[in-house]
Every structure is written in C-alpha cells, then in structure tokens.
Short mmCIF file of the C-alpha atoms (twelve columns), coordinates in Angstrom:
data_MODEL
# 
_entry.id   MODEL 
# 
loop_
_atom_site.group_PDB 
_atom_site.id 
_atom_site.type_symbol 
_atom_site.label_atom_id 
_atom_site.label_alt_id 
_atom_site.label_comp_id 
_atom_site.label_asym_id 
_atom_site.label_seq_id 
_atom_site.Cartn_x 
_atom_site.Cartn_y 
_atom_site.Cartn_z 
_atom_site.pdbx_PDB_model_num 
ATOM 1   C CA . UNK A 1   -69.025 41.973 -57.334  1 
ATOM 2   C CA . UNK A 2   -65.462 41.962 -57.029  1 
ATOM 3   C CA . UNK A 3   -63.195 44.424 -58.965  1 
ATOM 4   C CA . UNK A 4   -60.522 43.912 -61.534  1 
ATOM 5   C CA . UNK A 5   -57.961 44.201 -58.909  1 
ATOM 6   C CA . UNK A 6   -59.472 41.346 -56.800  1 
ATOM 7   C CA . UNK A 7   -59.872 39.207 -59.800  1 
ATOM 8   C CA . UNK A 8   -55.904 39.170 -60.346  1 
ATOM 9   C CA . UNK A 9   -55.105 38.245 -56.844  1 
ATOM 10  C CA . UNK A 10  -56.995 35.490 -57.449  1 
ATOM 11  C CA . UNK A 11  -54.590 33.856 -59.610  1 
ATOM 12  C CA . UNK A 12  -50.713 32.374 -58.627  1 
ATOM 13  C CA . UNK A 13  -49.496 34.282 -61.973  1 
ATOM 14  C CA . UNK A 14  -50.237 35.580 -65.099  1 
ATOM 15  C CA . UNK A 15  -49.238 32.652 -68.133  1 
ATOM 16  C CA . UNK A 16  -49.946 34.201 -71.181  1 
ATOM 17  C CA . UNK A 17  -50.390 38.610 -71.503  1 
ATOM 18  C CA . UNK A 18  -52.826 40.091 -73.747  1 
ATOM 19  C CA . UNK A 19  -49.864 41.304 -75.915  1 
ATOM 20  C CA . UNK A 20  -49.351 38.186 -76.932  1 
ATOM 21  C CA . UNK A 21  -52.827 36.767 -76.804  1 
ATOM 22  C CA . UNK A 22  -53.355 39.580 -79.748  1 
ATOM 23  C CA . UNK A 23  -50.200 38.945 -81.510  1 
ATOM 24  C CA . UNK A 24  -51.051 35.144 -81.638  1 
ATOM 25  C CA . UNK A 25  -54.520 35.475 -82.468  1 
ATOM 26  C CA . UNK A 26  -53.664 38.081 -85.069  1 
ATOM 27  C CA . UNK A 27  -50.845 35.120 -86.594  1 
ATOM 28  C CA . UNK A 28  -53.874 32.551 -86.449  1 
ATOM 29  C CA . UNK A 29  -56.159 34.671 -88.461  1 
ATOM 30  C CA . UNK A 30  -53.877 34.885 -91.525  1 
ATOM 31  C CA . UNK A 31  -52.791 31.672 -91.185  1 
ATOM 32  C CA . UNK A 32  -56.554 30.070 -91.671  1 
ATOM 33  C CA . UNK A 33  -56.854 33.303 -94.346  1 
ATOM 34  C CA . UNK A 34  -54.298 31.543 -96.419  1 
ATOM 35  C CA . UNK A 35  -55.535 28.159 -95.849  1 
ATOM 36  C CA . UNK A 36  -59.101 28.633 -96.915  1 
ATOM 37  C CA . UNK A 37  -58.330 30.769 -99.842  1 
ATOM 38  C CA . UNK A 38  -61.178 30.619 -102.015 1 
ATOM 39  C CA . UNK A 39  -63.517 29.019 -99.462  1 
ATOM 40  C CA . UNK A 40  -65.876 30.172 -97.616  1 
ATOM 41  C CA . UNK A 41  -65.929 28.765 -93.684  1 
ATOM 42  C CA . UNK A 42  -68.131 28.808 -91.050  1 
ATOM 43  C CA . UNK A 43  -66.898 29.319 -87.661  1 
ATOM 44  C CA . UNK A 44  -68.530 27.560 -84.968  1 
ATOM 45  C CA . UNK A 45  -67.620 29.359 -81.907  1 
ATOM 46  C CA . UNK A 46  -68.521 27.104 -78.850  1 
ATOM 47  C CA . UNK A 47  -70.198 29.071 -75.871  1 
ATOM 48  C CA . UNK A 48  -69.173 30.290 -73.803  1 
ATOM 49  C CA . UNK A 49  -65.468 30.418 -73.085  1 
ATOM 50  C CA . UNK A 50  -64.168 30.836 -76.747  1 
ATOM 51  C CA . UNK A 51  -66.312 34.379 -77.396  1 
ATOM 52  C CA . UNK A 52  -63.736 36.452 -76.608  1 
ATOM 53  C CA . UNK A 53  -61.439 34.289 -78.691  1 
ATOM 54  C CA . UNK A 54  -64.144 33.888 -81.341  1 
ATOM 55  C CA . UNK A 55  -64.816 37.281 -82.000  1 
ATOM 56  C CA . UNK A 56  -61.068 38.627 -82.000  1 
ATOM 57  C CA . UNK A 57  -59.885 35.361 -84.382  1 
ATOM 58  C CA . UNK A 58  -62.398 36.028 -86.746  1 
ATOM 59  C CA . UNK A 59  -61.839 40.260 -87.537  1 
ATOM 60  C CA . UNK A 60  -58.463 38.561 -88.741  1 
ATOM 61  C CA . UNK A 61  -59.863 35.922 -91.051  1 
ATOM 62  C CA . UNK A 62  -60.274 38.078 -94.731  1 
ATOM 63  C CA . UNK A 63  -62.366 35.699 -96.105  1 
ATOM 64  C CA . UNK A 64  -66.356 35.588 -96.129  1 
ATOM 65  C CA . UNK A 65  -67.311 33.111 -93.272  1 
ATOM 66  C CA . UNK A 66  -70.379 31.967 -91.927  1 
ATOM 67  C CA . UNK A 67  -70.776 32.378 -87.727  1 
ATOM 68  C CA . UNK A 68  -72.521 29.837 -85.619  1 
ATOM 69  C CA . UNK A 69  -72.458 28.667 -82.713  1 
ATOM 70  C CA . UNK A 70  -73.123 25.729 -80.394  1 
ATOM 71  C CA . UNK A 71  -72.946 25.121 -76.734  1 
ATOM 72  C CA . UNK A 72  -71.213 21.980 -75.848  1 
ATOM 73  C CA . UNK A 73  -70.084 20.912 -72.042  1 
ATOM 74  C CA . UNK A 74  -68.646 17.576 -70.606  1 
ATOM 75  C CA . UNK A 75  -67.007 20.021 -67.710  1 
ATOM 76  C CA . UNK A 76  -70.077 21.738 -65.721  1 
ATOM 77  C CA . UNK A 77  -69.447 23.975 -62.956  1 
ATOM 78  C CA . UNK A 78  -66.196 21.138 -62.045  1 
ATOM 79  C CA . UNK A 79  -62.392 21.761 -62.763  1 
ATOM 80  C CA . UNK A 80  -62.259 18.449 -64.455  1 
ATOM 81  C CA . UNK A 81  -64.156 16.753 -67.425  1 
ATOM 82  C CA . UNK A 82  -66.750 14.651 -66.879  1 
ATOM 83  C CA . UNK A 83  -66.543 12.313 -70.147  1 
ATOM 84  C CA . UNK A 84  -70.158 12.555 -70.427  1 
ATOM 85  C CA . UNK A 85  -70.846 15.204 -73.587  1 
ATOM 86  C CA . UNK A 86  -74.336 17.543 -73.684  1 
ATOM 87  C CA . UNK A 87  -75.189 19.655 -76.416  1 
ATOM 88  C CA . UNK A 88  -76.722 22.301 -74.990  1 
ATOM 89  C CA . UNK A 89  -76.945 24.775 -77.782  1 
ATOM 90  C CA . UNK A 90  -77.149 23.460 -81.253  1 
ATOM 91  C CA . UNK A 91  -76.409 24.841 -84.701  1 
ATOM 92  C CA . UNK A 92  -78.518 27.327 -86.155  1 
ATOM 93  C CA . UNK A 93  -77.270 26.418 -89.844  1 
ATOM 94  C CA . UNK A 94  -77.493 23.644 -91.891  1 
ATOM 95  C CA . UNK A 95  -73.591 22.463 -92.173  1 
ATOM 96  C CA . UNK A 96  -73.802 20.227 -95.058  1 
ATOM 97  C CA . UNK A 97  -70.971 20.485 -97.390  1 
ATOM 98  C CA . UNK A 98  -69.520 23.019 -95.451  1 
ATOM 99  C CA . UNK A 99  -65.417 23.310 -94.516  1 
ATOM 100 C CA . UNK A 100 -65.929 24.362 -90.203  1 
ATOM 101 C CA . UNK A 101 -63.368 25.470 -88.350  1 
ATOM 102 C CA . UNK A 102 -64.496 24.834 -84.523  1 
ATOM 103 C CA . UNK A 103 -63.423 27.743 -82.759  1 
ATOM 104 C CA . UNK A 104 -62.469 26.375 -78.708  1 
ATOM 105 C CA . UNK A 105 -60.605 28.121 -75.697  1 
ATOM 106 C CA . UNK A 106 -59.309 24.976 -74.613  1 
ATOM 107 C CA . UNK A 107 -58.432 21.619 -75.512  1 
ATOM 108 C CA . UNK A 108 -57.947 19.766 -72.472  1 
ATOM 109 C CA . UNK A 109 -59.299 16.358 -72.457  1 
ATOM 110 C CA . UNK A 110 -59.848 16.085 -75.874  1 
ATOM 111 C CA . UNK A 111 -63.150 14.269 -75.413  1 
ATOM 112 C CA . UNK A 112 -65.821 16.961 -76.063  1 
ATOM 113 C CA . UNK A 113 -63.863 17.888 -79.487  1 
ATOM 114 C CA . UNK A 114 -63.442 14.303 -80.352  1 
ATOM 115 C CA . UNK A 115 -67.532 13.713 -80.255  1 
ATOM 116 C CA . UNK A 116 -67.754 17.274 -81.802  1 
ATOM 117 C CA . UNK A 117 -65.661 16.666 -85.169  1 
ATOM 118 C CA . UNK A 118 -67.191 12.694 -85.360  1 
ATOM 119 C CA . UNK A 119 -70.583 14.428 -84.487  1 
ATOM 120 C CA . UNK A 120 -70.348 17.118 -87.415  1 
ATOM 121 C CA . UNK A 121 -68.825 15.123 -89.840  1 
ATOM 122 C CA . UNK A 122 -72.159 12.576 -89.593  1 
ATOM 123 C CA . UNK A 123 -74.211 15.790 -90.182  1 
ATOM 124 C CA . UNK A 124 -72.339 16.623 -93.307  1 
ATOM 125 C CA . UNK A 125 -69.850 18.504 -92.847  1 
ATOM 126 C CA . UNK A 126 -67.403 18.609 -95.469  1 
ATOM 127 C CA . UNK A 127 -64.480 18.984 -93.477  1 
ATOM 128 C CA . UNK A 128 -64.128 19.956 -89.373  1 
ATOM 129 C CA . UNK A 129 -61.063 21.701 -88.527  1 
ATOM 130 C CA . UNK A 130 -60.386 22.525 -84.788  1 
ATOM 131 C CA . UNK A 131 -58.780 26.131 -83.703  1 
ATOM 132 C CA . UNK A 132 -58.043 26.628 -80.135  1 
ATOM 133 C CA . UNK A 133 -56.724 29.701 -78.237  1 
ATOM 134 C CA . UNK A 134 -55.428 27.107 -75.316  1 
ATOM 135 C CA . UNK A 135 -53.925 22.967 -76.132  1 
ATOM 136 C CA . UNK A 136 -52.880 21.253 -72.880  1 
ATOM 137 C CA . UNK A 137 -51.821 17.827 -74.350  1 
ATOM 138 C CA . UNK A 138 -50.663 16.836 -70.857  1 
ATOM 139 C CA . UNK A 139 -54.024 15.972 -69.960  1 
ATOM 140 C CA . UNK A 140 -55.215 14.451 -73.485  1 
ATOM 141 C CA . UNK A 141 -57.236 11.506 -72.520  1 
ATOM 142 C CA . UNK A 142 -57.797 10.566 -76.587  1 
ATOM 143 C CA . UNK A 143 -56.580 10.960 -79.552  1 
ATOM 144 C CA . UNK A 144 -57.224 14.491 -81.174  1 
ATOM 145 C CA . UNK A 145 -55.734 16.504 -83.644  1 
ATOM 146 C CA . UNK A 146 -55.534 20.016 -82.831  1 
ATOM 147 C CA . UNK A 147 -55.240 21.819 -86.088  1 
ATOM 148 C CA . UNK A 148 -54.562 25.526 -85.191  1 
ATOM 149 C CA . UNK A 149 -53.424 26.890 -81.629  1 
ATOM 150 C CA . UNK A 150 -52.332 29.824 -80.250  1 
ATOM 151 C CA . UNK A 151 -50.845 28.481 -77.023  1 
ATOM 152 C CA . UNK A 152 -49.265 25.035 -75.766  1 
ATOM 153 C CA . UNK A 153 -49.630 25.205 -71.437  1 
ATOM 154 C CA . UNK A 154 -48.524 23.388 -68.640  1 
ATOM 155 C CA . UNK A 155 -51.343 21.510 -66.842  1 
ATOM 156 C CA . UNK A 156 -52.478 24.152 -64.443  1 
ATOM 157 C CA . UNK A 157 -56.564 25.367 -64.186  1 
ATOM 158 C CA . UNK A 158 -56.434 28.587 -66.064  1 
ATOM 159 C CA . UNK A 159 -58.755 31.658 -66.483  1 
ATOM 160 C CA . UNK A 160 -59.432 34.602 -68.138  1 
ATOM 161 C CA . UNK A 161 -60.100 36.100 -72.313  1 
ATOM 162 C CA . UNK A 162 -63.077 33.821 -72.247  1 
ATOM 163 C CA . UNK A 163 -62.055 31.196 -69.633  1 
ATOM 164 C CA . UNK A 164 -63.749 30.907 -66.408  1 
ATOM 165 C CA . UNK A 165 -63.989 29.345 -63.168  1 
ATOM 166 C CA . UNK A 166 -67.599 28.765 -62.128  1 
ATOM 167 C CA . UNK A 167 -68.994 31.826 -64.696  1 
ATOM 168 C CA . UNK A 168 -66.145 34.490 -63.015  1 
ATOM 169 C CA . UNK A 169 -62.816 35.693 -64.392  1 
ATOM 170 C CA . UNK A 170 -64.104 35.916 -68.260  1 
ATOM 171 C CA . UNK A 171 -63.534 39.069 -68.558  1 
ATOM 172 C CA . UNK A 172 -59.715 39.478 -67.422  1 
ATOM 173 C CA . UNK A 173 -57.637 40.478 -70.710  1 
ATOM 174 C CA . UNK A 174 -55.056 38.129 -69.465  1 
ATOM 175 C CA . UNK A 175 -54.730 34.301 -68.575  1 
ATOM 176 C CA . UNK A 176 -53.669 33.772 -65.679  1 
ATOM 177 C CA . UNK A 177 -52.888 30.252 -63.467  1 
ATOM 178 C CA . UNK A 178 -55.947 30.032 -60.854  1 
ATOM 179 C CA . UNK A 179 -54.716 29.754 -57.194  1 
ATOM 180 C CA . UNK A 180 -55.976 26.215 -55.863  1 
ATOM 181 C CA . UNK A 181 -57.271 28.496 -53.274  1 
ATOM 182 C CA . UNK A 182 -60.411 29.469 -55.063  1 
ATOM 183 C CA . UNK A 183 -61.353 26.170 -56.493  1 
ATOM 184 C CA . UNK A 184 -60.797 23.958 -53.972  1 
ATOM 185 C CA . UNK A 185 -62.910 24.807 -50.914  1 
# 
C-alpha cells in the first residue's frame, strides 16, 4: 500500500485544506444547531464517502440527534454517475415523522439526492434536509436544492476527507484535485 506521501502526488493540487474543512464544518454544525432548536434530527450519513464528514459535522450539532445510515450509489467504481440509483444499505430506523438532515460528501449530479429526499419523504419523513461537505452545481443534471454546504467547487474529480477514487485516497485530511493520470488509464 502506498504511503501518505504517494497519495498527494497523486493529485494536480490541493482545493480545499483541512483548516478550513474544520472551520467550515465547525460553522455548519451551529448553523443546523440553531435551525433545529428544539428538535430532535436524525442524521443519515450516506456510506461511504460522507463518514469522515458525518462524524466531524455531527460533534458540532448540540442537539440530541438520531444517527443512521444508508448506502446509496448511482456512481460505482466510475468517475461519472450512472443515473441508475441502488440502495444498497437501508435505514435501520423507522423515519416517520422525523425532520432528516441527509448528511453527503458530494452533490454532483444531483440525481441520487433527488430520488433520496422524494424516496424519504414517501416513507414519512417529516421533512428531508440535504447537508453536503462538497456542491458542484456545474454538473447538476436536475433540479436540487442543496440546503447546507461547506464548499462550492469547480468541476474537477476530487478526493480525500471521505472522498475516494476506486476505495483509495479516503483517508487524506485534505481534498485535493485528482490528476487525470490515475483515473484515466
């Protein structure tokens, strides 16, 4: 397995620091704090990209919340969605009545989190909110509000804090620009 070191060369340049990943994510947190005063959330983290996210976003939310999770893919191992949505993971809770903020990595497409929000809502949901560490509307293919992001970004194939390119560069602390290089041999 490659090192840390190797990892990094593997990208044309670093887009957004872990500075400011934690500053953001820390801003995000007490933003949904204030907005769900009084309520009681559940999180729906989607698996696996938006752990890292997940887990930091949510020691900043100072509210009781409820964690689930689902695992959702129209991407596979490709650099480009499908349009075709699997759940591959469902919920482990029953979501009726409940306020869910969907917790994402990225909103690319928009199609996955399109079918997701319709998709919960017609199980019960009271509301569905969407939080996303990443929002590339350049490559929006519907229409999709994006309620909470950390980040806007150029269309570029990005890794790292949770992102990946065929189950490698997760675990970089920063996201970084993937060089075509490695993803198109």
């Amino acid at each position: 397995m490659a090192d840390m070191k190797a990892l990094y060369e593997d990208l044309d340049r670093i887009l957004v620091t872990k500075e400011e990943i934690a500053e953001a994510v820390k801003k995000l947190g007490a933003q949904i704090t204030r907005d769900y005063a009084g309520k009681r959330p559940l999180l729906l983290g989607i698996l696996k990209g938006a752990v890292v996210f997940y887990s930091d976003l949510m020691r900043f939310i100072d509210l009781p919340v409820v964690c689930d999770f689902m695992s959702v893919s129209s991407y596979g191992s490709a650099t480009k969605s499908s349009g075709v949505v699997q759940i591959r993971k469902d919920l482990d809770h029953d979501i009726t009545g409940c306020d869910v903020i969907v917790v994402e990595d990225i909103v690319d497409s928009g199609v996955t989190l399109n079918y997701l929000s319709r998709h919960l809502i017609n199980r019960g949901a009271a509301s569905v909110k969407i939080a996303a560490l990443l929002d590339k509307p350049a490559r929006r293919r519907v229409e999709l509000k994006v309620d909470y992001s950390c980040f806007n970004i150029p269309d570029a194939f990005v890794v790292g804090y949770g992102l990946d390119y065929n189950e490698i560069y997760r675990n970089l602390p920063d996201i970084g620009v993937l060089a075509p290089r490695i993803y198109e041999k």
